[in-house]
C-alpha positions as CSV (number, residue, x, y, z in Angstrom):
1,X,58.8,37.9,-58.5
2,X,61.7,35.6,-58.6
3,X,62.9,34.2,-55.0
4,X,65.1,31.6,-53.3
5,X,65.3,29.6,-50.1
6,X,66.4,26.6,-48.3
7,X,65.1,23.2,-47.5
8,X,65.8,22.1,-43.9
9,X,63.6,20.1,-42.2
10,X,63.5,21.7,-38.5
11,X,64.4,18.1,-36.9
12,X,67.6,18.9,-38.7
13,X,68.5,22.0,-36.6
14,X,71.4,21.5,-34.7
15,X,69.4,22.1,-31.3
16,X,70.3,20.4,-27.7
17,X,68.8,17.9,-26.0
18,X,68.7,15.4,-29.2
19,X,66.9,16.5,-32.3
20,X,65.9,20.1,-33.9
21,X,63.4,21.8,-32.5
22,X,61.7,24.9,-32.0
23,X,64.8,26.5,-30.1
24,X,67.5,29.4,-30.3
25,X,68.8,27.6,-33.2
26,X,65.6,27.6,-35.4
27,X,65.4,31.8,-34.7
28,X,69.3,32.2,-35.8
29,X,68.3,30.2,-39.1
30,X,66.0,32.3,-39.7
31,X,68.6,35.3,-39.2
32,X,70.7,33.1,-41.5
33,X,68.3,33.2,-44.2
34,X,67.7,36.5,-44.0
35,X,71.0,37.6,-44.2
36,X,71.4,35.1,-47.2
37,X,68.8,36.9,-49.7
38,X,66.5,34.4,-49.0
39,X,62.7,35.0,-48.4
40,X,61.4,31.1,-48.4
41,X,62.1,28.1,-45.2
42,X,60.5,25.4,-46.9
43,X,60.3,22.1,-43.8
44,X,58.5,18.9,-43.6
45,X,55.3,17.8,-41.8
46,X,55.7,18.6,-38.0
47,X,52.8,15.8,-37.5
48,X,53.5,13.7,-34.2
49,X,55.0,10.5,-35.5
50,X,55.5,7.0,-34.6
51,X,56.9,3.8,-36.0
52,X,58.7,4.5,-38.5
53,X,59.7,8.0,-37.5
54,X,58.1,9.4,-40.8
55,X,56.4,12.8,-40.8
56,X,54.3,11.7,-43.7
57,X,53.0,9.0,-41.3
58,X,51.2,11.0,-38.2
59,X,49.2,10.4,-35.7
60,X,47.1,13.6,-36.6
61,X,47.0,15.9,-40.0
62,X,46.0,18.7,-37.3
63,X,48.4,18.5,-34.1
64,X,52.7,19.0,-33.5
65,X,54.9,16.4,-32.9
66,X,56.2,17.0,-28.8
67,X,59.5,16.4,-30.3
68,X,59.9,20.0,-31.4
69,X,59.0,21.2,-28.2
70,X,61.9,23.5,-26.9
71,X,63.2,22.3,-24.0
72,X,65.6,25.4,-22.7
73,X,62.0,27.5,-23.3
74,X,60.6,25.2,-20.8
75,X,63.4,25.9,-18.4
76,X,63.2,29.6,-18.6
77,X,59.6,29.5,-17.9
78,X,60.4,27.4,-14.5
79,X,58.6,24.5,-15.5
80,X,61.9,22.6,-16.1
81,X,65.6,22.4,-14.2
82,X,68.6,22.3,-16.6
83,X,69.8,19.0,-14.2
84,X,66.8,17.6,-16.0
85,X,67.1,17.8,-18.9
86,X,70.9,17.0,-18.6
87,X,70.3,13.8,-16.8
88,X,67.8,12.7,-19.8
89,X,69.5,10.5,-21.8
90,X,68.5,11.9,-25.6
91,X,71.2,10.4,-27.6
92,X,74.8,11.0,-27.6
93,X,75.5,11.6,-31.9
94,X,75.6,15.6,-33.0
95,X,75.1,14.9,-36.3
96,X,72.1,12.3,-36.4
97,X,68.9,11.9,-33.9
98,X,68.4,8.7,-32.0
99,X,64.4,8.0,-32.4
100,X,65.0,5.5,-29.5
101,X,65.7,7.3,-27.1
102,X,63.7,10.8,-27.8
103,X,60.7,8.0,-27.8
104,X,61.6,7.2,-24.0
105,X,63.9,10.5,-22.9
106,X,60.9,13.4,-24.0
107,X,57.8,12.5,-23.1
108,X,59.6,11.7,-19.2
109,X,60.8,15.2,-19.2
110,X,57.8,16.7,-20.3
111,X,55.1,15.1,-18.0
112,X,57.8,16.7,-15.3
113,X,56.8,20.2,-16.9
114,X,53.3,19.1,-17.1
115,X,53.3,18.9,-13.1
116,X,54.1,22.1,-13.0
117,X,52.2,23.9,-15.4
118,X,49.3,25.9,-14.6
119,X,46.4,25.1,-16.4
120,X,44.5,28.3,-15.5
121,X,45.7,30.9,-17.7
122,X,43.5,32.4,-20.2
123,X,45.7,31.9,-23.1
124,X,46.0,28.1,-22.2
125,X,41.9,28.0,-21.5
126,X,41.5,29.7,-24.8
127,X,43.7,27.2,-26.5
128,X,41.4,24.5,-25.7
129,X,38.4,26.2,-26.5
130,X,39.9,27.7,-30.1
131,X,40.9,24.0,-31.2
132,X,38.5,22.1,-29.8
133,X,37.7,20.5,-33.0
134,X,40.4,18.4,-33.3
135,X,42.4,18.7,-29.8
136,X,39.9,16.1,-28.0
137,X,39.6,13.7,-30.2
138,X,42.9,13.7,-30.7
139,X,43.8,13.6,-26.9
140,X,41.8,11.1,-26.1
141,X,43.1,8.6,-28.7
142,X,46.8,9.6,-27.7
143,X,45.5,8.8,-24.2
144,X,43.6,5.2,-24.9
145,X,46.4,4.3,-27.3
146,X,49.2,4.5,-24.5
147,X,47.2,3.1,-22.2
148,X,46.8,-0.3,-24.6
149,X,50.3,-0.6,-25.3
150,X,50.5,1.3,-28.5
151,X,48.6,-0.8,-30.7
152,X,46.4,0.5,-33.8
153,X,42.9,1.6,-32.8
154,X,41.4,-1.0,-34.9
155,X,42.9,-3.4,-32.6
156,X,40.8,-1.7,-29.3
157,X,37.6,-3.4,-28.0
158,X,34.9,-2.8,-30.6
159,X,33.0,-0.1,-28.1
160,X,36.2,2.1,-28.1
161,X,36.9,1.0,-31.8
162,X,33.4,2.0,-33.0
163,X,33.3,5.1,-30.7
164,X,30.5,4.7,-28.6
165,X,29.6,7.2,-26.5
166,X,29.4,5.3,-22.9
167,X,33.0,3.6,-23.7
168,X,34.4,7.4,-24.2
169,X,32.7,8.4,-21.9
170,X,34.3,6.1,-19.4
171,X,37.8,6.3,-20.8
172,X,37.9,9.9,-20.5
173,X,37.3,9.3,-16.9
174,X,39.9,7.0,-16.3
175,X,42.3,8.7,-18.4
176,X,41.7,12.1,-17.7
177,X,45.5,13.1,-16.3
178,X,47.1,11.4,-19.6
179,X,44.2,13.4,-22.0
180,X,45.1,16.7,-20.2
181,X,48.7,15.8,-20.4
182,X,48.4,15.9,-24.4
183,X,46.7,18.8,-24.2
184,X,49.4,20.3,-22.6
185,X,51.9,19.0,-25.1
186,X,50.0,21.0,-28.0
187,X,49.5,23.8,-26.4
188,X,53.2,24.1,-26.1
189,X,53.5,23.4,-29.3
190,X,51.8,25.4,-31.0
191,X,52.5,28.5,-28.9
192,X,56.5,27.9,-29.5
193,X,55.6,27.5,-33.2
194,X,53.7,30.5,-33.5
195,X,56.7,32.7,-32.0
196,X,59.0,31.3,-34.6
197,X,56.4,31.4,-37.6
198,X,55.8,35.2,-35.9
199,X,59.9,35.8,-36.2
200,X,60.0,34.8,-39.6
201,X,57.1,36.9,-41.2
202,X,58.8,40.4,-39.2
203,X,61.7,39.4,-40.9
204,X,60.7,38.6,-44.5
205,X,60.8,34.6,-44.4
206,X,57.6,32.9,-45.5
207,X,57.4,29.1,-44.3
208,X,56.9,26.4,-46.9
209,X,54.7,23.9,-45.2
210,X,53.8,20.0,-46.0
211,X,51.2,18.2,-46.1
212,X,50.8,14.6,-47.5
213,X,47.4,14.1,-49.6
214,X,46.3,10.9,-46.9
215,X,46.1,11.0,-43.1
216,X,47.7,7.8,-41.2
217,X,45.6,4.9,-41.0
218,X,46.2,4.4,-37.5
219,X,45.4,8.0,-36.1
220,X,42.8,10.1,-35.0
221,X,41.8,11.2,-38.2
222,X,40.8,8.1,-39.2
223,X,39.2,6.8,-35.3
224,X,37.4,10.4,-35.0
225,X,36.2,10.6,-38.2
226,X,36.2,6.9,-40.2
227,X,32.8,8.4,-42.5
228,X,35.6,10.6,-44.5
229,X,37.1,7.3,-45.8
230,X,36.2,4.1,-47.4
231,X,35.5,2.0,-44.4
232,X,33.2,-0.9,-43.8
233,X,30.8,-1.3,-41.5
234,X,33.9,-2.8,-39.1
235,X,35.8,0.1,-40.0
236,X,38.3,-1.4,-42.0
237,X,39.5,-0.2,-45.1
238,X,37.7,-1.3,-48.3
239,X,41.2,-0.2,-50.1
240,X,44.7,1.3,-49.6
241,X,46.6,3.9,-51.8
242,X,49.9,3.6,-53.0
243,X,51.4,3.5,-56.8
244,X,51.3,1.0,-59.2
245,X,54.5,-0.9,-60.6
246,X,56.6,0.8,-62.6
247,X,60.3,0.6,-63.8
248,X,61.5,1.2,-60.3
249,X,59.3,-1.2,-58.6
250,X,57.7,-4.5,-60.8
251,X,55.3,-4.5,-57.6
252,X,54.8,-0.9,-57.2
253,X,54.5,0.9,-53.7
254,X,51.8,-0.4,-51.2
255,X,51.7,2.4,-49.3
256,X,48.9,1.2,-47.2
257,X,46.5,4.7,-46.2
258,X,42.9,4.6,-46.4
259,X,41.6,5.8,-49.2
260,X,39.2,9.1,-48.7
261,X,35.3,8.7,-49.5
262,X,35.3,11.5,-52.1
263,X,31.3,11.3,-52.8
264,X,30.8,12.2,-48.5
265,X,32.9,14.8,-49.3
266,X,31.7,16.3,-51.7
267,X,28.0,16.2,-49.9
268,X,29.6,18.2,-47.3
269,X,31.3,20.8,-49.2
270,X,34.6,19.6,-48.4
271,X,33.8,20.9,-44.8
272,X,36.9,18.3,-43.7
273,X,39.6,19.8,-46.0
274,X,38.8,23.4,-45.4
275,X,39.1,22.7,-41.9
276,X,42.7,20.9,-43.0
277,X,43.9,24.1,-44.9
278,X,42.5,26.8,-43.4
279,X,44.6,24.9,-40.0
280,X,47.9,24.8,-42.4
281,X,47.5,28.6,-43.6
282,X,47.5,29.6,-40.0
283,X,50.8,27.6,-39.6
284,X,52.2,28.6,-42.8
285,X,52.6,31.1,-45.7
286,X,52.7,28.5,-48.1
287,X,51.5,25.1,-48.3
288,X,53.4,21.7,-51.0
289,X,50.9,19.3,-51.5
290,X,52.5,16.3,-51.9
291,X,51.1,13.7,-54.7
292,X,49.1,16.0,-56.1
293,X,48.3,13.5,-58.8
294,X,45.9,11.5,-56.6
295,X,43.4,14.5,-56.8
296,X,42.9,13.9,-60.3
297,X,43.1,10.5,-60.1
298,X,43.9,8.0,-57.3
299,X,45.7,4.3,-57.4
300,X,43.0,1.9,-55.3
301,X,44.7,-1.5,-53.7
302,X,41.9,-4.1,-52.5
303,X,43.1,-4.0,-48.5
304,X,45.0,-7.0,-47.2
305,X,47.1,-7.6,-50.6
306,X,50.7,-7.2,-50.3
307,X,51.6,-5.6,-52.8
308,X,50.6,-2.7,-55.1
309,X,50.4,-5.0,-58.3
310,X,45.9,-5.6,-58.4
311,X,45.5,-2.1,-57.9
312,X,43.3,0.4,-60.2
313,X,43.0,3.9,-60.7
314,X,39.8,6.0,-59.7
315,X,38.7,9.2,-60.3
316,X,39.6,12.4,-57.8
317,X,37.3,15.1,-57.3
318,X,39.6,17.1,-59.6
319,X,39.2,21.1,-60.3
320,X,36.1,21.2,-58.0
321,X,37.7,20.3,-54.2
322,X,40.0,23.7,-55.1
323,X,37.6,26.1,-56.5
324,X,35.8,25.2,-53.6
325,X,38.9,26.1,-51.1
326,X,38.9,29.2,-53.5
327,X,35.7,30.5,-53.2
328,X,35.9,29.5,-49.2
329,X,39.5,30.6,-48.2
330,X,40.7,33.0,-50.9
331,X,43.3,32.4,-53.1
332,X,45.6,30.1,-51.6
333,X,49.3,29.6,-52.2
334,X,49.8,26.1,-53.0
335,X,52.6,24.2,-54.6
336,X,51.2,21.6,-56.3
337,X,53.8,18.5,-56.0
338,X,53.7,16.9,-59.2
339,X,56.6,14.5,-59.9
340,X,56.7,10.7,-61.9
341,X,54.6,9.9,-64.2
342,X,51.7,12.2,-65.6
343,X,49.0,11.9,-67.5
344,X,47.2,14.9,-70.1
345,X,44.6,15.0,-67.3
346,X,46.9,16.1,-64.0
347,X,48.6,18.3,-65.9
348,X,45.6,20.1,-67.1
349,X,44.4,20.1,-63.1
350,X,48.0,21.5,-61.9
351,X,47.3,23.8,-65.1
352,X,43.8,24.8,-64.0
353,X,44.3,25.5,-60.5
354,X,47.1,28.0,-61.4
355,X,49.6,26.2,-58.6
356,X,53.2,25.9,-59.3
357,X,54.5,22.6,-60.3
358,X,57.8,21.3,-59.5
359,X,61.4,20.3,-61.4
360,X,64.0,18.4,-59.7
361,X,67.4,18.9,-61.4
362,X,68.2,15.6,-60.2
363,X,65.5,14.0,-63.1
364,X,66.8,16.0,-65.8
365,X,69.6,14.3,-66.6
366,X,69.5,11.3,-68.4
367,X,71.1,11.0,-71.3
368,X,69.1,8.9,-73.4
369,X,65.8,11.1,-73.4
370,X,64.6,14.7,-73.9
371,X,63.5,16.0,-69.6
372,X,60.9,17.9,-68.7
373,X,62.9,18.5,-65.5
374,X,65.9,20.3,-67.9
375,X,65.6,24.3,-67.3
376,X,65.2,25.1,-70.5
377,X,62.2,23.2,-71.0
378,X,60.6,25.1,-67.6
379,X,58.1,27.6,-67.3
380,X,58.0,30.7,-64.7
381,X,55.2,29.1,-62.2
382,X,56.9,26.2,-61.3
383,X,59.2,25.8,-58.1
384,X,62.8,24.3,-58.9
385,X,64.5,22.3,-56.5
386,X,68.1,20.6,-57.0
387,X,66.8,17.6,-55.3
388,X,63.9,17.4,-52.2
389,X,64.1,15.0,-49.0
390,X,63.3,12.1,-50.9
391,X,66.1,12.4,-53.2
392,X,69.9,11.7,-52.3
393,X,72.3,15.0,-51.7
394,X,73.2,16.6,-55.1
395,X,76.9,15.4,-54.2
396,X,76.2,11.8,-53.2
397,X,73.6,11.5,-56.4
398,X,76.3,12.9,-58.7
399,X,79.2,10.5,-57.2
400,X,76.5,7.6,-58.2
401,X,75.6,8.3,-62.0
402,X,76.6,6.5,-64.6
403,X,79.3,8.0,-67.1
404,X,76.8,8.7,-69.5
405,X,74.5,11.0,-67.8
406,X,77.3,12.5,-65.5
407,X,79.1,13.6,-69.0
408,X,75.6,14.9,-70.4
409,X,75.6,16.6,-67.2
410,X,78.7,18.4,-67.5
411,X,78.0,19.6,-71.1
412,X,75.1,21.3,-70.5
413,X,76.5,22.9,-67.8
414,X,79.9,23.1,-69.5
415,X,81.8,22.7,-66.0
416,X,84.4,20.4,-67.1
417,X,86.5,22.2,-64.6
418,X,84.7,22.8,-61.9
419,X,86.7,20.5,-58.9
420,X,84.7,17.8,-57.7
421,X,84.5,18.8,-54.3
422,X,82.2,21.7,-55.3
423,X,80.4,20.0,-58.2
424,X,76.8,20.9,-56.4
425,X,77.3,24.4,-57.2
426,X,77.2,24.4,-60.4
427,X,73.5,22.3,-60.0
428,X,73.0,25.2,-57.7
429,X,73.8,27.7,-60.1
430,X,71.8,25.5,-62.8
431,X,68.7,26.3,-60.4
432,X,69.4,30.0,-59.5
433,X,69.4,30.6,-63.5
434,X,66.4,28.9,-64.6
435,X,63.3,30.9,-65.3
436,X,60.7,29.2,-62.5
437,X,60.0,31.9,-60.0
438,X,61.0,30.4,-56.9
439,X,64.3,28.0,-56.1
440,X,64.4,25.9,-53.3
441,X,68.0,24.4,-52.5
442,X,68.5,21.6,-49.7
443,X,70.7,23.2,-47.0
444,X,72.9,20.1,-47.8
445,X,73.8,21.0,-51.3
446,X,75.1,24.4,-49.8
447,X,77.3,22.8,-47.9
448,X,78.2,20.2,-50.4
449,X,77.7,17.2,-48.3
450,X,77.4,13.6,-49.4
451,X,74.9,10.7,-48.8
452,X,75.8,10.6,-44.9
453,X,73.7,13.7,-45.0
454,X,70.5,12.0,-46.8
455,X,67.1,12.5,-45.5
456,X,65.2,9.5,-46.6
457,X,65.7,6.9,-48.9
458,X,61.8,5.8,-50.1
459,X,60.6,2.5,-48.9
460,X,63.3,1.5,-46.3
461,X,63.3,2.1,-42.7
462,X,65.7,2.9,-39.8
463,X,68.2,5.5,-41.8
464,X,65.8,7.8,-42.2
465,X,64.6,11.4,-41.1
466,X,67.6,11.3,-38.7
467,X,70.3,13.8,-40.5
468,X,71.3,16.5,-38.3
469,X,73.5,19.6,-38.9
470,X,76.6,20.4,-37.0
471,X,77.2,23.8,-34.7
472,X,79.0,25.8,-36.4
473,X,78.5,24.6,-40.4
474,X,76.2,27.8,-41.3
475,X,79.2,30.3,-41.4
476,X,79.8,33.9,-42.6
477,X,81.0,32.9,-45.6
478,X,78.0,30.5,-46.4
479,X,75.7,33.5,-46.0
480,X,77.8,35.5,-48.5
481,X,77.7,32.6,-51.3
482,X,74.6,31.9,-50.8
483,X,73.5,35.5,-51.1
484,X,76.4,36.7,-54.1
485,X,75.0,33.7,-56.2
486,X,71.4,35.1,-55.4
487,X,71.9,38.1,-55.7
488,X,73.6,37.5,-59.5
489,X,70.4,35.5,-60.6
490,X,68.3,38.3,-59.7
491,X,66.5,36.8,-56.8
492,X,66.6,39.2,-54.3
């Protein structure tokens, strides 16, 4: 069946009190999309982050980032005053979040909630006791991180470090108020999450979810459970992942994760990513997989280099990890992200596993080679996307090409008089057109925005994850483009 829908990450909701979150405003986007023709809300991790601000980089595959909890929610419920929230200082800029100050602003607010909260309700009690497989680990490391400063648990005194039992004992003594505190947090969380993800199945939106293929290294995956990963006996890394250098980088990306320990997996029956994706299929309807690539085969970096240059490629556990999740889970509906360079092997895994791939519009056109990423070169089961958070808006991308590809461009679209103002449609309608199943477009390209409204630039900090939209941007007359150029290319 072919479908359509739009990538917004939900920080990029035009909520109050800062940054999107699971508010008012996430509810009418759904409306929006519904009244669009479009069936798909494709968002980023909603990990808790830290430095860096990256949701790709959490401090837990398994809980939510307090960010997203809804503040006005909190009010209704008694638990917070509006004064409150008005007097926190959240950032002053509509259209971009201030990391900064949500750091200092929402945790202040929420502990006041926390104060008031009762902790003896039978849904809240039932919480704990349904997610107790993660939540307390990943409480208690929350807890004994704050409590040193912040600093990576490899950095805590080696009992803590190395998880012995007295030393937890001890801190969940002394920390108690802080571990119940987080607790709190994810309960909130995840009960405002499950209202929206409710809201959007009654009314025919599935939820694209995302998952990166490594965990943090600093977080409680990694503390909890340092056996699933190739640690020494001081639980430090033996290697890091990352890419190796390529035309874009002559000393590839050191992207510094640990590296999992594929053979303890395997001996367990991938116990630790069931666990993973059975947790994401009860968030989502659909989970992207990003680097798929490193389940086939993964780049190892010998820990402490600094760069990705010595690195070597190892083996995945390939076909096996997913006809596993098959046979465990049912089938699962996966989209397998599987852009740069691939080799005859990943593509007969993508191929194998029956998940869609994916084509960016924004690497089809360059003018000195034959694309895979062209549509006429695409197959059904693939996902196509005019560009994805990592890539730059269609308008600010287009502005940026050389003469060349921007004139290959316009031939095979034959839009040589299509204003420049709107030039993003026609990438749009490019997408809309193709053959692959389902079209994702960045709510961005819609509105025909430029760089300002990037989401991340790869390896740089500061500018990213921060673009926000505007009150009043999503108008009537988006909603009946959106759904006339849908509704043309058969996918509603």
């Amino acid at each position: 069946m072919r479908e359509s829908g739009i990538l917004l990450p939900v920080s990029s909701l035009s909520s109050k009190y800062g940054i999107g979150c699971f508010s008012k405003e996430a509810y009418e986007f759904i409306d929006f999309l519904k009244a669009a023709g479009q069936k798909e809300w494709q968002i980023l991790p909603l990990g808790p982050t830290g430095y860096g601000d990256s949701p790709y980089q959490a401090f837990s595959t398994f809980a939510g980032n307090p960010y997203y909890i809804d503040l006005e929610t909190l009010i209704q419920q008694g638990l917070l005053t509006e004064e409150e929230c008005e007097q926190a200082d959240f950032g002053s800029c509509e259209s971009y979040v201030d990391y900064e100050k949500m750091y200092f602003a929402r945790f202040a607010v929420l502990k006041k909630a926390f104060a008031r909260f009762d902790q003896n309700t039978e849904d809240y009690i039932e919480f704990i006791r349904r997610e107790d497989y993660w939540l307390e680990d990943y409480c208690l490391y929350m807890a004994v991180k704050d409590s040193l400063g912040g600093v990576a648990w490899t950095e805590w005194e080696p009992a803590l470090r190395d998880r012995h039992e007295v030393a937890l004992e001890a801190a969940r003594k002394v920390l108690s108020e802080e571990i119940v505190f987080y607790r709190f947090q994810q309960y909130m969380f995840y009960k405002q999450w499950n209202g929206i993800h409710d809201y959007a199945k009654n009314n025919g939106v599935k939820i694209i979810g995302d998952i990166p293929i490594y965990v943090a290294f600093d977080s409680a995956d990694t503390w909890s459970n340092p056996e699933l990963f190739q640690f020494t006996e001081a639980n430090l890394p033996k290697a890091v992942a990352g890419c190796p250098p390529d035309g874009f980088s002559a000393t590839g990306q050191l992207w510094g994760n640990p590296l999992y320990d594929w053979e303890y997996h395997k001996k367990t029956g991938y116990a630790w990513w069931q666990k993973r994706i059975s947790h994401c299929f009860k968030m989502y309807d659909v989970v992207r997989v990003d680097h798929f690539r490193g389940f086939d085969e993964y780049y190892s970096i010998p820990y402490g280099d600094k760069t990705a240059q010595f690195g070597h490629w190892e083996k995945g556990p390939g076909l096996e990890l997913f006809e596993t999740l098959k046979n465990n889970l049912g089938d699962l509906s996966i989209i397998a992200e599987d852009l740069g360079f691939l080799t005859e092997s990943v593509l007969k895994l993508v191929k194998d596993t029956g998940y869609p791939g994916m084509k960016v519009l924004q690497f089809a056109f360059d003018s000195r080679e034959e694309s895979d990423y062209l549509p006429h070169n695409y197959s059904r089961n693939c996902v196509v996307y005019t560009g994805t958070h990592d890539n730059d808006t269609v308008m600010g991308w287009y502005d940026s090409m050389n003469e060349h590809d921007r004139d290959f461009a316009s031939r095979y679209m034959n839009n040589a008089r299509t204003p420049h103002d709107e030039i993003a449609w026609d990438f749009i309608r490019l997408a809309q057109a193709s053959v692959a199943d389902l079209c994702i477009i960045p709510i961005q390209d819609y509105l025909c925005l430029g760089k300002e409204a990037r989401i991340n630039t790869p390896s740089t900090l500061g500018d990213n994850w921060k673009w926000r939209l505007k009150k009043g941007q999503l108008t009537d007359t988006l909603i009946e483009n959106i759904r006339r150029i849908t509704r043309l290319y058969g996918r509603i």
